[in-house]
N, C-alpha and C positions, 0 to 999 in steps of 0.2 A: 550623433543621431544615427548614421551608417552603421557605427558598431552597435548600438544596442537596438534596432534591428533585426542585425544578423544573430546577434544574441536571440532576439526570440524566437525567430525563425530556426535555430537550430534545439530552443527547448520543445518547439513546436510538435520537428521531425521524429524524438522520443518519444513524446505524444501519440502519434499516430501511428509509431512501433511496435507498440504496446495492444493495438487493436484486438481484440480477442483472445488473447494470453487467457488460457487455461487456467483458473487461481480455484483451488479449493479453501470454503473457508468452515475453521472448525471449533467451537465453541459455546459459550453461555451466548443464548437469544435472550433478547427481551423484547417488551412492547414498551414504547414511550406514548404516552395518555398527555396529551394537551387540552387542559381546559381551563379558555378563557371567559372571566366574567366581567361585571360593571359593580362597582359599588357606590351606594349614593347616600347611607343612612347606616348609622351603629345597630346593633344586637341590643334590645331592652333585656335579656338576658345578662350577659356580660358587656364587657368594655370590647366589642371586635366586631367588626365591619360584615353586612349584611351581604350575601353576594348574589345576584345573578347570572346565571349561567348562559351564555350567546352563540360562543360554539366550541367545538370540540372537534380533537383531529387526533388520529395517532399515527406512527409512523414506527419503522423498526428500529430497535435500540442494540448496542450492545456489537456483538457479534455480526447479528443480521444486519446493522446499518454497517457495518463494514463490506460485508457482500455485498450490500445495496451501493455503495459508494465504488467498489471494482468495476461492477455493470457499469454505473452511471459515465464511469472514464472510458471506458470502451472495451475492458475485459469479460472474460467470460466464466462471471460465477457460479460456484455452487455452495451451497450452505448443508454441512452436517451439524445439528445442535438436537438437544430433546428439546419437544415442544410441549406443553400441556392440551390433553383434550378440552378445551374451553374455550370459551368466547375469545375471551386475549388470545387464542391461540390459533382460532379464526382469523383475527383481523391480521394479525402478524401473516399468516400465510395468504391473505390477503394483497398486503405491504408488497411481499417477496415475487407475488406474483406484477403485480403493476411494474415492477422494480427486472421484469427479466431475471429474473436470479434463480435457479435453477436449484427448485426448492427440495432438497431429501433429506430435511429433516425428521426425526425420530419420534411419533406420539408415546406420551409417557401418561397414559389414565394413572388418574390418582395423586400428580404433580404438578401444582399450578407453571402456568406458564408465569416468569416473571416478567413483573410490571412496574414501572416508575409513572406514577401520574403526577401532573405537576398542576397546582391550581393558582391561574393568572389575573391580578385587576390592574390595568393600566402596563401590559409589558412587566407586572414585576412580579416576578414568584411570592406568593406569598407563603408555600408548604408543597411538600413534596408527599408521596406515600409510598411506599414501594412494600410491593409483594411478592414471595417468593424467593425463597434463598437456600442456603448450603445446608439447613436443616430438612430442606424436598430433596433429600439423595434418592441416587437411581438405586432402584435392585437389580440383581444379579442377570434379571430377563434385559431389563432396560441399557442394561451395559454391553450384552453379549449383540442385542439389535443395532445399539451405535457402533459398535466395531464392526460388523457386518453395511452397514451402511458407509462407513469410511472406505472401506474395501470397493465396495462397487461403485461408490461415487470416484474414487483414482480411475478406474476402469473406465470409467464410463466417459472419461477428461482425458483420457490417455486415446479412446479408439476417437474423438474427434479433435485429439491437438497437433496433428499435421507434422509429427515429428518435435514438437516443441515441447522444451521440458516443464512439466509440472510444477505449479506452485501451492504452497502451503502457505494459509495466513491461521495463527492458533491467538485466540479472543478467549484468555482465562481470565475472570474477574471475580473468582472465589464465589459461585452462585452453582455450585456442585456439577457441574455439565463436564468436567474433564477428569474424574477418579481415576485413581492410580492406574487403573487397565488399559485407562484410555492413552491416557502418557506414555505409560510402556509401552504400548503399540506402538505411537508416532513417534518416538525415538526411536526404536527397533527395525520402522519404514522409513528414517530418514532420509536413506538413500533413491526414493521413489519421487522425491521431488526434488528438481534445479534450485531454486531459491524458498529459503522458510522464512518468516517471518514471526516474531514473538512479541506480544501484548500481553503482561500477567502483569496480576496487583503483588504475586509472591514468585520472582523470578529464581527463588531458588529451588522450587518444587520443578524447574527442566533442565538443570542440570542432566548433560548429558545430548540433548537436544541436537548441542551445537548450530543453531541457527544464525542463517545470514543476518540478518538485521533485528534488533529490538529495541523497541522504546519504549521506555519506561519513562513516568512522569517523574519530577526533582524528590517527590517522596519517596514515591517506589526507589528508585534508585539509592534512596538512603538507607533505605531500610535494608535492602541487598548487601550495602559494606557494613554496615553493623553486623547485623547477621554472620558475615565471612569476618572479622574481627572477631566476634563473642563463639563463632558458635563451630564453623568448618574449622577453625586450627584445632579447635579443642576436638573436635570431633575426630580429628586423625592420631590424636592421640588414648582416643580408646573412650572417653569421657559420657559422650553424650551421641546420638545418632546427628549426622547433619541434619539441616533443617527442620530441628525440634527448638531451635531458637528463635523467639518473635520480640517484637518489638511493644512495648505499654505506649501507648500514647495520652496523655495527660489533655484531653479536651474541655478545662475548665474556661480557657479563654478563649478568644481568632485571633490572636495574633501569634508572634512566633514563639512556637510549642518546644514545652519538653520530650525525648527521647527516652526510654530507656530499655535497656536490653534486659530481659528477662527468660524464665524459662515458661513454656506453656505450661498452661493452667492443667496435673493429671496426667496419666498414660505413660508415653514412651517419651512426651514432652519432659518428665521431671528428672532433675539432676539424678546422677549418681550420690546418693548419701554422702555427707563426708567432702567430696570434689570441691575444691574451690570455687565460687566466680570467678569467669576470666580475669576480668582489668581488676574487680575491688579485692580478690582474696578470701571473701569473707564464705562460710559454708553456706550450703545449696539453702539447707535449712532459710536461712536467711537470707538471700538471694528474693530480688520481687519478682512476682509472676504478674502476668498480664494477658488479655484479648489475644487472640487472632482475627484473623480477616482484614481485610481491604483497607488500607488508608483514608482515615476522615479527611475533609476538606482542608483542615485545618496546617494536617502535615505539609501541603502543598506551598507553606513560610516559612521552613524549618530551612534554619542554617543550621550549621553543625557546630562548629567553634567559633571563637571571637578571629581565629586568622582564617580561617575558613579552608586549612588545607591538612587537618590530621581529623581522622575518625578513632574513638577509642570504644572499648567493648562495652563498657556501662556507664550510665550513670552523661552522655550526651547532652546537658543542658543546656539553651540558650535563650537568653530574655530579649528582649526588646531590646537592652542597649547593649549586651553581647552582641547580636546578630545583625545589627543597624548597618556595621559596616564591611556585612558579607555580600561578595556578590554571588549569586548563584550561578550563573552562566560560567565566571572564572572557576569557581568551586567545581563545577559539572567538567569542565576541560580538563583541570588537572586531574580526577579521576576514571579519564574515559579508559587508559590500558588497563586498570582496575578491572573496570566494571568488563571489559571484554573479557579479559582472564577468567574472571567468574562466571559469564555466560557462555561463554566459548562464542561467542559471533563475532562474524569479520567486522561489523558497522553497528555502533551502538548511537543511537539519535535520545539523547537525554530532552525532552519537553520542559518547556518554562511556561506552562502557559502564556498568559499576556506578553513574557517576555521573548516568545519565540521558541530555541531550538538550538540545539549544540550538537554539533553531529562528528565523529570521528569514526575512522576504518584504521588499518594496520600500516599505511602507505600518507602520506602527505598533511599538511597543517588540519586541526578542525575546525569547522568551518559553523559558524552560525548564524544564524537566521533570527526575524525580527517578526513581530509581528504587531497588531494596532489592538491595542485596549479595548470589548467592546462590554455590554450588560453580560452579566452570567449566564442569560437565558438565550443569548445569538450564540452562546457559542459551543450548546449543549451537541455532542459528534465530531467535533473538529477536529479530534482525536484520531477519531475512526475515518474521516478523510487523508488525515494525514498518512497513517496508517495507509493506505489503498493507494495512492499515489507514489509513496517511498516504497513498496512492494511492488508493483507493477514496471515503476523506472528501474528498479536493481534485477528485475527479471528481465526486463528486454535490455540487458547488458550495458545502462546508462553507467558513464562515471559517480560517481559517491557525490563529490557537488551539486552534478544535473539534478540528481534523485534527491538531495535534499531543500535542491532550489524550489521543483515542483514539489515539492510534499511542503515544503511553507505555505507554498502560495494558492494551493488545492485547501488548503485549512483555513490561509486567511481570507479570499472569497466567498467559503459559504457562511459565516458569519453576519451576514447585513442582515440580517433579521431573528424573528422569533421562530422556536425548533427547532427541529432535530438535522444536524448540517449534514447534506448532499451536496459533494461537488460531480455536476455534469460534463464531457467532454467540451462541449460545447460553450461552458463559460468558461472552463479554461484555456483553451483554443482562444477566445475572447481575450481573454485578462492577458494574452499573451501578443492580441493583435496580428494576430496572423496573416498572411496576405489574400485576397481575395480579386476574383474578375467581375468584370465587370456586372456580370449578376447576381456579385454579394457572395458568391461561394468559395470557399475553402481550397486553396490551393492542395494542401496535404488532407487525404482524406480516408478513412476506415471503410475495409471492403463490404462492411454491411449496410452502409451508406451510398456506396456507390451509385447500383443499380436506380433508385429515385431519382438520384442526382444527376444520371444521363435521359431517366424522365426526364427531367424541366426540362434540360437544353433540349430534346427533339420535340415536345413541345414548342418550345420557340423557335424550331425550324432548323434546330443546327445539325451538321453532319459529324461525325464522330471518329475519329483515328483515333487507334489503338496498338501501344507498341511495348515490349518488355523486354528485361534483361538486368545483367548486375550493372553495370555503369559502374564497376568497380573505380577506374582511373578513369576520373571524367579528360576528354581531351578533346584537338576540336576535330577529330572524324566524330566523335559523337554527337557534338554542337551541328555539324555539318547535317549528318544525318535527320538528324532529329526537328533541323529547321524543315528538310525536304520533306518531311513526315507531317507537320503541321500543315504544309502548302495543298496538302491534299487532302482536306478538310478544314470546318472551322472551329475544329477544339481536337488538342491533342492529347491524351490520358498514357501517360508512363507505367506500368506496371513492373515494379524492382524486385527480386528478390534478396529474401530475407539473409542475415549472416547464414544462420543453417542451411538453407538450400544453397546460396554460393558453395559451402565447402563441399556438400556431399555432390555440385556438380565440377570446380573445381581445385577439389583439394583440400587439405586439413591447411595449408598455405595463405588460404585466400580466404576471405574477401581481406585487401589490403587495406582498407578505409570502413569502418564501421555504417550500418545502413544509415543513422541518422545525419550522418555526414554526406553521405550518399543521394539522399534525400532530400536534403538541404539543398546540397548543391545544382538539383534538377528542378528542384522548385523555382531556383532564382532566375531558371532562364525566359528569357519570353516570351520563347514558342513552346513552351510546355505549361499547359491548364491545369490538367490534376496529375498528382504522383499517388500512387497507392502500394505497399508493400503486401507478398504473398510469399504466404509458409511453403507451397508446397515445389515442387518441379517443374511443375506445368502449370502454367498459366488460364489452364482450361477455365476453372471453376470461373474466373474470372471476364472470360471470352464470352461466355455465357451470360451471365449476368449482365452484361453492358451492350452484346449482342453488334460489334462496331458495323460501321458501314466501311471504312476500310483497318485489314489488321497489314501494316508494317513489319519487316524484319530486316537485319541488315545481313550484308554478303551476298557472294557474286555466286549466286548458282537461280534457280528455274524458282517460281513460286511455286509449285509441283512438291519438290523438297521437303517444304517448310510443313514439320509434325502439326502445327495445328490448322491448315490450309484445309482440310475436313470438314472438321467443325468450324469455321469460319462459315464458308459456302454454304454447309449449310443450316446457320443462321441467317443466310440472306447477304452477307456479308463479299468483298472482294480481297485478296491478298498482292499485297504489292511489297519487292525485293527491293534496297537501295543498297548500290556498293559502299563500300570502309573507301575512306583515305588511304593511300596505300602510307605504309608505315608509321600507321598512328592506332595503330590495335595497342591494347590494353598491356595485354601482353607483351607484345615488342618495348614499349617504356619498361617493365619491370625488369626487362631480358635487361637490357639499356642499363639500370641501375646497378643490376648485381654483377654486371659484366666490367663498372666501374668502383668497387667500393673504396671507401672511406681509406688514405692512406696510400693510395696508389698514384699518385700526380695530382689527384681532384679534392678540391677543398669540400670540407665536412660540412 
């Protein structure tokens, strides 16, 4: 019970890492239309159920609910997408707004905003509609304004992230919002943001990208190595341009579907006369053509072989009793350096739906996740949680596990119901059981929370110490300290800095111990009430906001000294000095270590 605990506790401390991370997110918006009815009596027209309508809700889809799901964790979104001048396109900016997400989306007159509306009796979908797609392309004006808009939204993420680096989350789902100019750009700027993130239904159209992380669903993914079997070898050999190869999908049944590789249908998609087909030989002529676009529902059963471990360039088939004894989670594992190779990213998270989540990086076993069966209709976003969670943990420098533990569990949470899924900080902090005082509040907490939170407690009369630093190597002049710190008041609020301001204050060396460990470890004590992490150098912004009645520092000189003894005072506040243990600085332990290494008398 101790260890799994400390396990959450230290999933907790990434959680709260992550507080306001800069995430730009760029892509196809949509509006998701929720309308639930009752049905009580058939159609004297036909044989189909009569419906009344009771209520209606909508919520952001797509793209936008991935913003919506960054905020909701405790980052700090911005959404680039066209939007259409209309009503859907109203309520979506609507959504964005309730939602804090930091809306500079692109109006496109003349292009519906796309819409999925879903119609409900009894929880169960009975029909979907969707409007607006790849056939509402931008023009040339439309294209030139979201480029412009991408530009100033990095700007504008950049002059409030505190030194932190920019992130990129790209939401392509083939609904025309990212045309070639748009791509070219953001590969061209890839250098402008620390961690990318990639969501496409056709992950060969980013090639080039190179993005930290992508997840792709067990289809998409398929369709990626067929493609690089039928279409990239041949393409380098002069034949055909890359990614003018797509995939037929044969949607005659739901259960596990035919494959086949083909050439697109016209244009630059059609063979070279004469050219072979890859796998069958047979010429182009002959050769089947098939669809583009998005993967049906249906691909989402598709094994690939009856061993489940070769893909070949045409001609993919599997029935129901070929595929029975595939698994897909093992199939996904053994092609994770594949599918990295072809996207160039360090972490590819292959989705199983119901079945969870297979996750591999360049460095250690991959690692997968599970998740719990629910109706089709709880689990409509799950995607786009997962998505916002595993980007946010890989940008506050979480290991590849951590990030794929919360992106499980940020997807399987918002699931309990009907809608469009949002996970909030707060139920995951929850689902995580986090530790809390005696007035129910959150040991680790986000600095825009803060300032209410020391509301309540002067509310209930309490006095407030406030004290900060890296607590790189916790030891016990810190414990020491930090007990005498709490004795003079009755809550004590730690304020850490973050990895980045540890090095720029000292060193490219340090911080020794990553902040969530950091963090962790100052939460367990119990004379410390709240831990909070800040990007910046000074502590100010924070002093401010919480306003202490006394601010602590440690070391033997005058409170006079102390850079923020100013502004303490005059917030009303007093500053009080406690000496260090003599030889239990941070420092002196690390001096301590290298002044012994490994090999020298002292065992490893």
């Amino acid at each position: 019970m101790a260890g799994a605990a400390a396990e959450e506790r230290r999933l907790a401390t990434v959680v709260a890492s992550w507080q306001q991370r800069p995430v730009l997110v760029v892509g196809d918006a949509m509006l998701d239309e929720w309308r639930f009815a009752e049905s009580e009596r058939l159609c004297r027209e036909a044989p189909a159920p009569v419906l009344t309508l009771r209520r209606r809700i909508s919520a952001a889809g797509g793209a936008a609910n991935t913003a919506v799901n960054v905020a909701a964790l405790g980052g700090r979104a911005a959404l680039v997408a066209p939007v259409g001048a209309d009503v859907a396109g109203d309520e979506l900016h609507d959504c964005l707004d309730r939602a804090a997400v930091w809306d500079r989306t692109v109006s496109q007159p003349g292009r519906p905003t796309p819409v999925k509306r879903r119609m409900l009796a009894g929880n169960q979908i009975l029909l979907r509609e969707d409007s607006g797609g790849p056939e509402d392309g931008l023009d040339a004006d439309g294209v030139a304004r979201l480029l412009t808009a991408l530009h100033c939204a990095t700007e504008e993420l950049r002059a409030v992230a505190a030194g932190q680096p920019l992130t990129l989350v790209v939401c392509d789902y083939g609904l025309g919002a990212l045309p070639s100019a748009v791509r070219a750009w953001l590969v061209a700027n890839r250098d402008r943001y620390g961690t990318v993130a990639l969501d496409a239904h056709d992950l060969a159209d980013w090639r080039g990208l190179n993005p930290t992380v992508v997840t792709p669903s067990f289809a998409e993914a398929t369709r990626l190595l067929a493609r690089a079997a039928a279409g990239f070898a041949h393409a380098e050999r002069g034949a055909v341009p890359s990614g003018d190869v797509h995939l037929n999908h044969r949607a005659e049944t739901d259960g596990p579907s035919e494959l086949m590789v083909g050439a697109a249908p016209g244009g630059s998609g059609e063979r070279v006369p004469g050219s072979p087909h890859p796998a069958s030989g047979t010429p182009a002529a002959e050769a089947p053509a098939g669809p583009t676009g998005e993967p049906v529902p249906g691909e989402e059963r598709v094994a690939l072989t009856g061993d489940g471990l070769s893909v070949t360039g045409t001609g993919v088939t599997v029935n129901a009793a070929a595929g029975a004894g595939v698994d897909r989670a093992v199939l996904a594992e053994s092609r994770l350096p594949e599918l990295r190779a072809h996207t160039g990213a360090d972490v590819v998270a292959v989705t199983l739906d119901t079945e969870g989540a297979v996750v591999g990086g360049a460095e250690g076993e991959p690692r997968r996740s599970h998740s719990t069966p629910v109706p089709a209709s709880h689990a409509v976003g799950a995607g786009d949680a997962y998505l916002a969670a595993m980007t946010l943990a890989l940008a506050a420098d979480a290991g590849l596990p951590t990030a794929a533990q919360l992106a499980q569990l940020a997807a399987t949470i918002t699931v309990a119901d009907t809608g469009t899924c949002v996970c909030r900080r707060q139920d995951l902090l929850a689902a995580l059981g986090t530790g809390a005082d005696e007035g129910g509040h959150p040991a680790l907490v986000g600095a825009d929370e803060l300032a209410a939170l020391v509301g309540e407690h002067r509310r209930a009369g309490r006095s407030v110490v406030f004290t900060n630093g890296c607590f790189d190597v916790l030891h016990p002049g810190h414990v020491r300290y930090l007990t005498q710190a709490r004795a003079l008041g009755d809550l004590l609020i730690v304020a850490v800095n973050s990895d980045g301001s540890v090095r720029r204050l000292k060193g490219p060396d340090r911080p020794v111990n990553p902040v969530e460990d950091r963090i962790a470890l100052l939460a367990a004590l119990a004379c410390v009430d709240h831990v909070v992490v800040f990007e910046e150098d000074s502590p100010a912004r924070l002093i401010e906001a919480v306003r202490p009645d006394v601010y602590v520092k440690g070391g033997d000189y005058p409170p006079e000294m102390v850079p923020e003894a100013p502004l303490v005072r005059r917030l009303g506040g007093q500053v009080r000095t406690l000496g260090y243990v003599p030889d239990r600085s941070t420092s002196a332990i690390i001096d301590r270590i290298r002044a012994h290494p490994v090999g020298e008398g002292r065992p490893a």
